[in-house]
N, C-alpha and C positions, 0 to 999 in steps of 0.2 A: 740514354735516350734512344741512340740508334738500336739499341738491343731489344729495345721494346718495342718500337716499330716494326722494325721490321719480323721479330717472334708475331708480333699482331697478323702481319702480313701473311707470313706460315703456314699459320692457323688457319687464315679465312682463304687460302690456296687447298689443303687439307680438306679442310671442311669441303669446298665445294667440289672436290674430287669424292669425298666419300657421299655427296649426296648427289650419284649421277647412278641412279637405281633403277629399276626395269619398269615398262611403260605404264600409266595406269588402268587400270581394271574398269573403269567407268565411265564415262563422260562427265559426268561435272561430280561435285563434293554432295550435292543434297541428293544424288542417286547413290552414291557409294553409303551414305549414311543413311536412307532408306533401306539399300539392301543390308546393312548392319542390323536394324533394329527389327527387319524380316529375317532373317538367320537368330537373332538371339531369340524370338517369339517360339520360332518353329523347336527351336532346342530345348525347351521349356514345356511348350507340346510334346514334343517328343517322348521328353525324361517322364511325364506326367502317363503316356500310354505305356511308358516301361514299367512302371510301376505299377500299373494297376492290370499288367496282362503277367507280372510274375505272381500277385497275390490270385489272380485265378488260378494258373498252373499250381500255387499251393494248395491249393481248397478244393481242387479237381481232383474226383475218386477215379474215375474214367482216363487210360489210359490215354488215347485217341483226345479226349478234349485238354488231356495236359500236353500233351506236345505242339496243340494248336494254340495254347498260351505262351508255351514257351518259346517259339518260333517268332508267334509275334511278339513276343518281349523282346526278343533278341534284333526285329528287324527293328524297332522302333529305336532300343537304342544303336544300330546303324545309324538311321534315320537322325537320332541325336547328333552323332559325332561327326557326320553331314553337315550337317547346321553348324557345327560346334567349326569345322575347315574354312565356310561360308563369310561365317564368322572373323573368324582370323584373316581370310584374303583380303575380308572387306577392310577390318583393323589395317595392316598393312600398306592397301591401295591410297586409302585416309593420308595417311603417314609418308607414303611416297610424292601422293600429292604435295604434301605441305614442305617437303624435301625441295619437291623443282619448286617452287613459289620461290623459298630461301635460299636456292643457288640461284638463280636469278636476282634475287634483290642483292644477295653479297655481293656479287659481280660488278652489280653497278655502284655500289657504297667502296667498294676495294679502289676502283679509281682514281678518285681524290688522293686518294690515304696513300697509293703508289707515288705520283705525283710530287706529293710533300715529303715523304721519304728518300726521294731524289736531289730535290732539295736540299732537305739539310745535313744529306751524303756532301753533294758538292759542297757546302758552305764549312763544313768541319772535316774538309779530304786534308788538309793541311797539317803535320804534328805541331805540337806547342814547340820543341827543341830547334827544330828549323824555322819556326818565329824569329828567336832572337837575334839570327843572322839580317834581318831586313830591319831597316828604320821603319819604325811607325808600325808593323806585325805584331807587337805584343798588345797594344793596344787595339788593334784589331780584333785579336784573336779572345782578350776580355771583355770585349761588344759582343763578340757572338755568341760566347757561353752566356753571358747574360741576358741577350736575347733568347737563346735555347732554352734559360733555366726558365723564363715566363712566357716563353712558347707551350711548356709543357703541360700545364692545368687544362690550357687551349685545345691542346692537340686529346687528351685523355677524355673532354667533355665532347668533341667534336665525334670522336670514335665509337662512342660509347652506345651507341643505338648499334654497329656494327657487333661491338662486342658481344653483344646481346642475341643477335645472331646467330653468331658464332657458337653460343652456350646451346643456342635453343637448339642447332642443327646436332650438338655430342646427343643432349635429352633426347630427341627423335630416334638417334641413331640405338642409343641403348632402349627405347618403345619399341624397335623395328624388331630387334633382336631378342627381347618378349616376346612379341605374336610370334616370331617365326619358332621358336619354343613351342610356346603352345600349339600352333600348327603342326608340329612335329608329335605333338605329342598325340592331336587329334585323329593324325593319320594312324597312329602306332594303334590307335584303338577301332580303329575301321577297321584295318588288317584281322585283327583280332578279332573281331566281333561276326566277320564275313567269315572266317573259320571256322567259328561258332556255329555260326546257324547251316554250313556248308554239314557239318561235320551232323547236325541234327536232322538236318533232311535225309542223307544217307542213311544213319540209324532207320528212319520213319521210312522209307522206300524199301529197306530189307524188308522191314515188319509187314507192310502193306503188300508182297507178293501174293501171296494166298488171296487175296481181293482183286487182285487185276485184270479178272478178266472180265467180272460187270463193269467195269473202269475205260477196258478196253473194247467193251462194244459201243461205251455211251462217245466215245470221244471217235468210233468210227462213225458213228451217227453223226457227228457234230461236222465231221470234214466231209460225211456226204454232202450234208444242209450246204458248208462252203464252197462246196460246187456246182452246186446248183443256182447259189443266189449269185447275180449279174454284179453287184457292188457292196460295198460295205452296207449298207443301208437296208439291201436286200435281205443279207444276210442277221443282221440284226431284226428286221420283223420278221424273220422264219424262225428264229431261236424263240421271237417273243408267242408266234404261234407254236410253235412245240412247247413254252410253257405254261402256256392256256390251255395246251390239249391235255399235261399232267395233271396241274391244279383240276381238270374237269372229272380225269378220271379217276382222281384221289378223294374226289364229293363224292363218288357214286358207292351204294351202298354194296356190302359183302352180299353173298347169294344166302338164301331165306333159309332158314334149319326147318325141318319138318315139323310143324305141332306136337308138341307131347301130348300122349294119351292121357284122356279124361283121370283125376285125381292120383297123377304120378306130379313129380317134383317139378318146379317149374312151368307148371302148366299154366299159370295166371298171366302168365304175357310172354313177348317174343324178342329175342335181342335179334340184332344185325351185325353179322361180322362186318370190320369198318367202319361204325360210326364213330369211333375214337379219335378217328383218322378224318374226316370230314375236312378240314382243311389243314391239307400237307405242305400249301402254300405259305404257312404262315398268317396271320393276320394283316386285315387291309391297314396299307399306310399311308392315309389321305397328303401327309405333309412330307412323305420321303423316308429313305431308311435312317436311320438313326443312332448310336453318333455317325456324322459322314464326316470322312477327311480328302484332303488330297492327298494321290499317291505318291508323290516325291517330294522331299522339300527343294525349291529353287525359285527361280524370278517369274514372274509370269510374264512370256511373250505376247500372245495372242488371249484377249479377254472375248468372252463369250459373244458373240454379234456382232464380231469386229468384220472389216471385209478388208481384202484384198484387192478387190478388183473385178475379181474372177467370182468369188463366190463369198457368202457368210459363212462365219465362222461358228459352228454348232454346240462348240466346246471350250474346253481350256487348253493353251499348249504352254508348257513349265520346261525353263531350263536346267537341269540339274548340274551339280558338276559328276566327271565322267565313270562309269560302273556305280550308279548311284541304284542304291536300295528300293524294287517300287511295291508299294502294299495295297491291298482293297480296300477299298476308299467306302467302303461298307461291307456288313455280316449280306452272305446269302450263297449262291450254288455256283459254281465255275459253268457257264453255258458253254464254253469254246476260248481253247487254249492253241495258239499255235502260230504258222507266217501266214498269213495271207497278202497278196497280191501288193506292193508295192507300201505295207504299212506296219513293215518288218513283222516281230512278233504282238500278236493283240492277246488279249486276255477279255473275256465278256464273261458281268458277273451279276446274276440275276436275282435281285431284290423281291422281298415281302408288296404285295399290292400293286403290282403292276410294271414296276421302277427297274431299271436296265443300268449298268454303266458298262463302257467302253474304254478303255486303257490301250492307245496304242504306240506303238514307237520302242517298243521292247527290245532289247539285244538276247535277252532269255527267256522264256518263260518257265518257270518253276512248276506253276501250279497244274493240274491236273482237272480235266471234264471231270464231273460229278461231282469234285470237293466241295465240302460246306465248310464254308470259310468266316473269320469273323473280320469287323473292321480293322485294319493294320495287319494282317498277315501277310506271309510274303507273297508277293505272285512272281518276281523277277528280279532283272537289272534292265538298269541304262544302258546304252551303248558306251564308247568311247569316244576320246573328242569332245565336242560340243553338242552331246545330246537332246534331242527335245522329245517330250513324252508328253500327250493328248489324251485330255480325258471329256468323255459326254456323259450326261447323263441323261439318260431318256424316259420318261412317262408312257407307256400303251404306245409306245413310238415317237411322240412326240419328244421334241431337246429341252429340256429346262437349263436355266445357269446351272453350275455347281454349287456356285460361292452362295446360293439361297442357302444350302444346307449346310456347304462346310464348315467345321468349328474352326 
């Protein structure tokens, strides 16, 4: 009987040493489990634009448009194994919780059960052999084994919500050591995957010298624009004016071919060089570009209109976790790559019919002025630490939400 108490005892000393694990990750359980079932979504997006941007790079006869699938296949599944980390912290955080919940309640169910084990430490500290030297000790000493023997049903139904504990704190502990696997494993394929697509931009940047230097007039044009404009804002309607002045000058017809002479070949009518090209803009897109995503997967801080204080909030701002993968959040042309003024690196990427998005908060930017890009490719990274990454999307200038269009 005292074996089993006190082993009882052991165990739930044990246990609540082994469930004294590091702080939790969220404020309460139905945020941690929100941010679970947002990481398992995004992972599942993710897997689904990896798949469908490596069957383009298959199907792709074009150089140049297969490495732009393969890129973005490669950043999407980052973007998955992102998710897939997200995922596992949030598992984890869950799990930690429910750890202190259970050292806490052991702690105070252990009490009693210490108490009584002291007890009937004193009550049987006595041997049987030294009994027999005292009158009336033997018969003592067979009260209290008889009392112990139907103490013991007592004491086993009494415990038994503790024991239960006890089990559920091992179960957790081998849960914990699950996710931290899979965590491990998630990370081993980040690693991997950011090598990947490291290792494919470099390929694509040899190939791309021969082109750099229309690349590198457009991008010195673009950090002209950034000096000139007073603020971000500024700077975004002058890109949106330089892309009104293209789309204008891409309507305008080729210069006129001379008439052919009377009954020679093609004389019945006149082409225009350029009307192929009539709109280089793309088609108008009254609802937005399309698919649109956002560019990182993480929590959303700041929702669109929110305020501060100080000012409305014109966009999105998403926490990622740190050197997190960021893509364009739609197909269209890199207007301006680079740091400006206090908003680390920005990326501005210019949309079919009018539509703008802004990405700022960069630790890299990847992408390049003039690239035509599709949705999900890479532009960057996160910073490190606790990154936060803003995204707008803008109308003829105007903010609309994101989340109208993101899938």
């Amino acid at each position: 009987m005292d074996r089993l108490i006190l082993l009882l005892i052991a165990a739930g000393l044990f246990a609540a040493a082994a469930l004294a694990q590091a702080p939790v990750m969220f404020d309460n359980a139905d945020e941690t489990r929100a941010a679970l079932a947002q990481a398992l979504a995004e992972r599942r997006a993710a897997e689904a634009r990896s798949a469908q941007f490596e069957k383009q790079a298959s199907e792709a006869e074009d150089a140049a448009k297969r490495y732009a699938a393969e890129a973005a296949a490669v950043a999407a599944q980052i973007q998955q194994a992102e998710a897939g980390i997200a995922a596992a912290n949030a598992r984890i955080a869950m799990i930690d919780r429910e750890q202190l919940d259970l050292r806490e309640d052991i702690g105070r169910q252990q009490r009693p059960v210490v108490r009584l084990t002291a007890a009937l430490q004193k009550f049987t500290r006595r041997p049987v052999a030294l009994a027999v030297l005292r009158p009336g000790s033997v018969k003592e000493v067979v009260y209290l084994r008889a009392l112990m023997h139907d103490a013991v049903p007592q004491v086993r139904e009494r415990t038994q919500g503790l024991r239960d504990r006890i089990a559920r704190g091992r179960e957790l502990r081998r849960e914990q050591l699950a996710a931290a696997n899979v965590l491990s494993t998630e990370e081993t394929e980040l690693a991997a995957r950011r090598k990947e697509l490291a290792e494919l931009e470099t390929s694509q940047r040899l190939a791309a010298r021969a082109a750099g230097s229309t690349a590198n007039r457009e991008a010195d044009r673009a950090l002209a624009l950034a000096e000139q404009a007073r603020d971000l804002d500024g700077l975004v309607d002058e890109l949106d004016r330089a892309a009104t002045l293209r789309s204008e000058l891409a309507a305008l017809s080729g210069p006129v071919l001379r008439p052919p002479r009377p009954r020679e070949p093609g004389a019945a009518g006149v082409e225009l060089f350029g009307s192929a090209n009539a709109d280089a803009a793309g088609p108008a897109q009254p609802d937005g570009p399309s698919p649109y995503i956002l560019p990182v997967t993480g929590r959303l801080v700041t929702g669109f209109g929110a305020s501060d204080g100080a000012r409305t909030s014109t966009g999105l701002t998403l926490a990622p976790i740190a050197g997190a993968q960021v893509v364009a959040p739609g197909a269209g042309r890199i207007a301006f790559a680079g740091a400006y003024r206090g908003y680390g690196q920005i990326v501005i990427v210019e949309h079919a019919g009018g539509w703008t998005s802004l990405v700022t908060g960069l630790a890299r930017a990847d992408a390049k002025v003039g690239d035509q890009v599709a949705a999900g490719a890479p532009l960057g990274v996160a910073g490190p630490g606790r990154p936060t990454i803003t995204l707008e999307l803008r109308k003829a200038g105007e903010p609309v939400n994101p989340l109208r269009l993101a899938e």
